[in-house]
N, C-alpha and C positions, 0 to 999 in steps of 0.2 A: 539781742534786745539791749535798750540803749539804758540807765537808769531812769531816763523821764518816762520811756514806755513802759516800764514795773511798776512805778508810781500809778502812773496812769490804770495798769490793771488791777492791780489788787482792789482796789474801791469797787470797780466794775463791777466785782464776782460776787462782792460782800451786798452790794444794792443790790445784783439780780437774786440774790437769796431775799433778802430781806421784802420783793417789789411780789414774789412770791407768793411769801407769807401774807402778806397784807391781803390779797387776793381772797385768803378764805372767813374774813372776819372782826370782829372791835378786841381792842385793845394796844398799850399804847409803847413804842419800840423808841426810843432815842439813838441817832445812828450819826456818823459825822458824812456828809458827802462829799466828794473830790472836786467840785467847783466852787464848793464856798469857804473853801483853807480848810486846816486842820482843826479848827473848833467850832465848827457849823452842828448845828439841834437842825432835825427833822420828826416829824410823827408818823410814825409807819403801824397800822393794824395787823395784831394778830387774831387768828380764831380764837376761839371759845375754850379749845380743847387743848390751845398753849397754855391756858391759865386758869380754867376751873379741872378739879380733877377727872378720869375716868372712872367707875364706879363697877367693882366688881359683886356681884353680891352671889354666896352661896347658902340655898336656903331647902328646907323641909318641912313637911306640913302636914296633920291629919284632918280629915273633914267628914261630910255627908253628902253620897251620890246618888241619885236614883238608878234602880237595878235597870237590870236589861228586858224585864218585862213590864208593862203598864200593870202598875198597883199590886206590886210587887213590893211598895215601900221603899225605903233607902238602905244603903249598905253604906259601911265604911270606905271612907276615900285615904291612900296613901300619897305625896307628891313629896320630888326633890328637884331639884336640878342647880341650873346656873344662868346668870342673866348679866351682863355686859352693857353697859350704860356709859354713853358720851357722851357729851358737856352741848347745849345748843348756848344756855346760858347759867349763871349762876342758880337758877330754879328750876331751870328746866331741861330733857333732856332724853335723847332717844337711842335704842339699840335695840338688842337680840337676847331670845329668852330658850334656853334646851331644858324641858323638864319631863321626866317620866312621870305619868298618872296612871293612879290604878283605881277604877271606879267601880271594884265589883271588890267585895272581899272574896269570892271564890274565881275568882283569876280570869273573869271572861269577859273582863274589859281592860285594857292595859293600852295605854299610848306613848309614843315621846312624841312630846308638844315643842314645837319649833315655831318661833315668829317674831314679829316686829311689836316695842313697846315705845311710848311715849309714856313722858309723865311729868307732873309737875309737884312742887314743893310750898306748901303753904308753910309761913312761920317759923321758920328756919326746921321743923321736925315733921311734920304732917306732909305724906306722903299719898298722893294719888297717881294712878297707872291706868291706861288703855292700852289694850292689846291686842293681834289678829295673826291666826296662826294655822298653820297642818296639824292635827291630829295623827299619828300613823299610829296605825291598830298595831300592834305586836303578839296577836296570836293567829291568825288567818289570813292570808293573801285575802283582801276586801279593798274597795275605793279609800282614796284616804280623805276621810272626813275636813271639812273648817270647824272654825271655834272662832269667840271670844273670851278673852280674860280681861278682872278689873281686877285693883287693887285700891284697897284704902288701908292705913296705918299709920305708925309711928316710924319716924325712923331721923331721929337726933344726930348735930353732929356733936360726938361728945370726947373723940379723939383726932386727931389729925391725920390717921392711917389707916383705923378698923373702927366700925361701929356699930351694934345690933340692930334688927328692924323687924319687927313685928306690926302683920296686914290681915286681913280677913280678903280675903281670896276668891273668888267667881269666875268658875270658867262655864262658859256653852258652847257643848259639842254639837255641833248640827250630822249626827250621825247619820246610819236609818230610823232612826227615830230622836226625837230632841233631847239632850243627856244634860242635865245641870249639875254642877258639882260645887257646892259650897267649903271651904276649910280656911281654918287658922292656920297660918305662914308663918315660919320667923327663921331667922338668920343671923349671918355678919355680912357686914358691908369692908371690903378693901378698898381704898382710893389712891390713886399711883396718879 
């Protein structure tokens, strides 16, 4: 290779990076290109997810579920898990939620809830979620149920790396029979 062919590539490699990136998304790259000299500006698009955070949040919760029989009342609800949130935009933004729920305090309803969330950001703190997910029973080989989950809350940003969030929580289990679970939520939020 000659020197004008080295020249020649290395721009190559750095635009076919750059022609990429632009492919998934806004935001805005300053690059120099190899035909219009050494100090040529371009606008090249990044996603979403080069430039708002991802959103980790690990959270627990107590609530109120209806038992396993009709009019039986409510029992005690326990949840925890982990939920994994990607950037669509600075408000908005979707992922995947692992939570074990216990809907019985005497152990005869237990799940880990696995699904898909959206959600949006009002006011730079106001927190709203939709959900849709499996149910998987964990005490008896049985069908595994659907659900939805909501979320409404708080959740500020008030540091640039961890931040609390507290929701009021709604999941419906479409069991063998219709299972609602109401609870208070709260956590920390990590953002990388």
């Amino acid at each position: 290779m000659t020197v004008g062919q080295v020249a020649f590539v290395q721009p190559m490699k750095i635009s076919s990076w750059l022609c990429l990136l632009s492919l998934c998304g806004p935001a805005t790259v300053r690059t120099a290109s190899a035909d219009d000299g050494p100090v040529a500006d371009q606008a090249q698009e990044l996603h979403p997810i080069f430039v708002h955070p991802i959103r980790l949040r690990l959270h627990g919760g107590v609530g109120a579920a209806q038992r396993a029989k009709t009019g039986d009342g409510f029992s005690l609800a326990v949840l925890g898990g982990a939920q994994l949130m990607l950037p669509a935009n600075k408000n908005q933004g979707y992922g995947i939620e692992v939570s074990y729920i216990q809907t019985d305090a005497r152990n005869a309803r237990r799940y880990v809830a696995t699904g898909l969330f959206v959600e949006n950001r009002l006011f730079g703190w106001f927190l709203m979620s939709l959900g849709f997910g499996a149910y998987v029973p964990l005490q008896e080989p049985r069908p595994i149920p659907v659900g939805i989950s909501t979320k409404l809350g708080w959740n500020p940003d008030l540091h640039p790396v961890i931040n609390p969030f507290v929701v009021f929580r709604a999941d419906w289990i479409f069991d063998d029979r219709f299972q609602g679970v109401l609870s208070a939520d709260g956590g920390l939020e990590f953002k990388f």
